[in-house]
C-alpha positions, 0 to 999 in steps of 0.5 A: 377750115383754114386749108379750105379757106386758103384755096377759096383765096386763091381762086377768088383772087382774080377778081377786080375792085367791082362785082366780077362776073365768074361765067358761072350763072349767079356767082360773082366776086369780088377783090380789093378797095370799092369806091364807096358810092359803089357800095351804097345801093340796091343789094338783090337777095344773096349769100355772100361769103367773106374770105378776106378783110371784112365788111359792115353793112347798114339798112335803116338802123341796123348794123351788122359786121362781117369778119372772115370765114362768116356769110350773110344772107340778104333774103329780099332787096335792101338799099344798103350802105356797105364799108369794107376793109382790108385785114390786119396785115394789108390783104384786100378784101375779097368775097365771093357771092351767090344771088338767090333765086327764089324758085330754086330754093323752093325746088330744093325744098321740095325735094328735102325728105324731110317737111321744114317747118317755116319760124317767125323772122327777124330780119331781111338780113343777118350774118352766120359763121361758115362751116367745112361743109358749106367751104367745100361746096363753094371750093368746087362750084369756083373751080368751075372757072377753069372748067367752062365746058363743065358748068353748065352740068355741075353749076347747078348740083353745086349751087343746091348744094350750097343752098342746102348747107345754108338751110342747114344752118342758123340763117336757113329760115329766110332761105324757106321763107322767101320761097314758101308762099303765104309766109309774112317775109313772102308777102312783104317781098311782094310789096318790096318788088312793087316799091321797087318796080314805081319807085318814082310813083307815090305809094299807098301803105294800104295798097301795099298791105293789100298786096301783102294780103296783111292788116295796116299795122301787121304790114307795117310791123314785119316790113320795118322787121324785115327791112330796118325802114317804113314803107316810105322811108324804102322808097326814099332810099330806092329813089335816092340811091337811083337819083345817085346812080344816075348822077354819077352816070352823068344822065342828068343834073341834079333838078332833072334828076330829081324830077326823074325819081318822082320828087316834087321839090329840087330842094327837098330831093338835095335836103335828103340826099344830104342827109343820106349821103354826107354832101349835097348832090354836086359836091358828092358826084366831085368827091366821087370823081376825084376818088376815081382818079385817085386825087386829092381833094382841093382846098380852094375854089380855082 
């Protein structure tokens, strides 16, 4: 695998600091350190490929480590805090990634000759080892990029493909339940895209259950499974990780801000934003811009 690998590096390598668009629908990569409020956000569901350095990622409570030649599959939105890091020899990390799109899975299913049976799930989230075959499908969907004329014939046999071979593994199951209806991961994804869509507004857990045509307690119990947080607590890292975003993005002072994503208290917006990030808001956006420019932190007021 090591050869596979090694062109997978090689092709990818041209990818920036940031998620770089490959002109191949849902494909991206991406190469080298990321600042982290970049990696603090809302991740769409995916599969994700490390090729090089490795990756941690955070939801709620849970962490999961990525090493090279290992994927992970993300199977609904999920505010999530990422660390990356470079190899033990200094080489970047470099990754690439394809976002999941829920009807092309379930086509894909369909067509199997075989019924697969949905299992009970754990997780909105988990890692994998990659094996030669699944190395191989991506090999030929990235070489696409010097191929444009190309990929809008072979893009979508190679991405069924790669959906496929992950079907074919461990992680599989949250391939077939986010794309077979009437599974409890299918309709907690109902109520996740609800949060999603009126993040700012206030939510009813029970309304939420209705959605996800679930019990209070059953609702409660396979969404903190799926996500690694109550329903509440996902709003509020929806709301924050907007808040930041906007911020950073310079749309607003952190009052305006606050009210924009749906708190009722300055204070109370700034108290969680701490807790969550490290930093009150104007201390994390200063932090955030000296980390862009590349300067050292001040040790004195001017």
């Amino acid at each position: 695998m090591e050869k596979q690998l090694q062109e997978l590096r090689a092709l990818a390598s041209r990818a920036e600091n940031r998620p770089t668009e490959t002109g191949i629908p849902r494909v991206a990569m991406v190469q080298g350190e990321i600042p982290e409020h970049l990696l603090a956000a809302v991740y769409d569901p995916m599969i994700n490929l490390i090729l090089t350095g490795s990756k941690t990622m955070t939801v709620g409570d849970r962490t999961f480590r990525y090493d090279p030649a290992t994927y992970f599959v993300m199977s609904v939105d999920l505010p999530a805090v990422g660390t990356i890091h470079p190899d033990a020899n200094g080489a970047p990390y470099l990754a690439v990634s394809l976002t999941l799109d829920p009807a092309i899975v379930a086509s894909l299913i369909h067509d199997l000759p075989v019924e697969v049976c949905s299992t009970l799930f754990d997780s909105g989230f988990s890692v994998a080892p990659v094996n030669s075959e699944l190395l191989d499908a991506w090999i030929r969907m990235l070489r696409l990029m010097d191929r444009p004329n190309e990929i809008a014939v072979l893009a979508p046999g190679y991405e069924r493909e790669i959906l496929f071979r992950v079907l074919q593994g461990p992680l599989g199951w949250m391939l077939r339940d986010i794309a077979t209806p009437d599974t409890a991961l299918s309709r907690i994804g109902v109520a996740i895209r609800w949060i999603r869509g009126h993040f700012a507004e206030p939510i009813r857990v029970e309304a939420l259950a209705d959605m996800a045509a679930l019990s209070v307690s059953a609702f409660h119990r396979h969404f903190k499974a799926v996500t690694a947080l109550s329903p509440l607590q996902y709003q509020k890292r929806i709301r924050l990780l907007h808040a930041r975003t906007q911020l950073f993005s310079g749309q607003g002072n952190a009052t305006s801000v606050a009210f924009d994503v749906g708190y009722e208290s300055p204070n109370q917006f700034s108290r969680e934003y701490s807790r969550l990030f490290g930093l009150p808001p104007s201390q994390d956006l200063a932090k955030a811009t000296r980390t862009i420019r590349g300067e050292q932190p001040a040790h004195c007021a001017p």
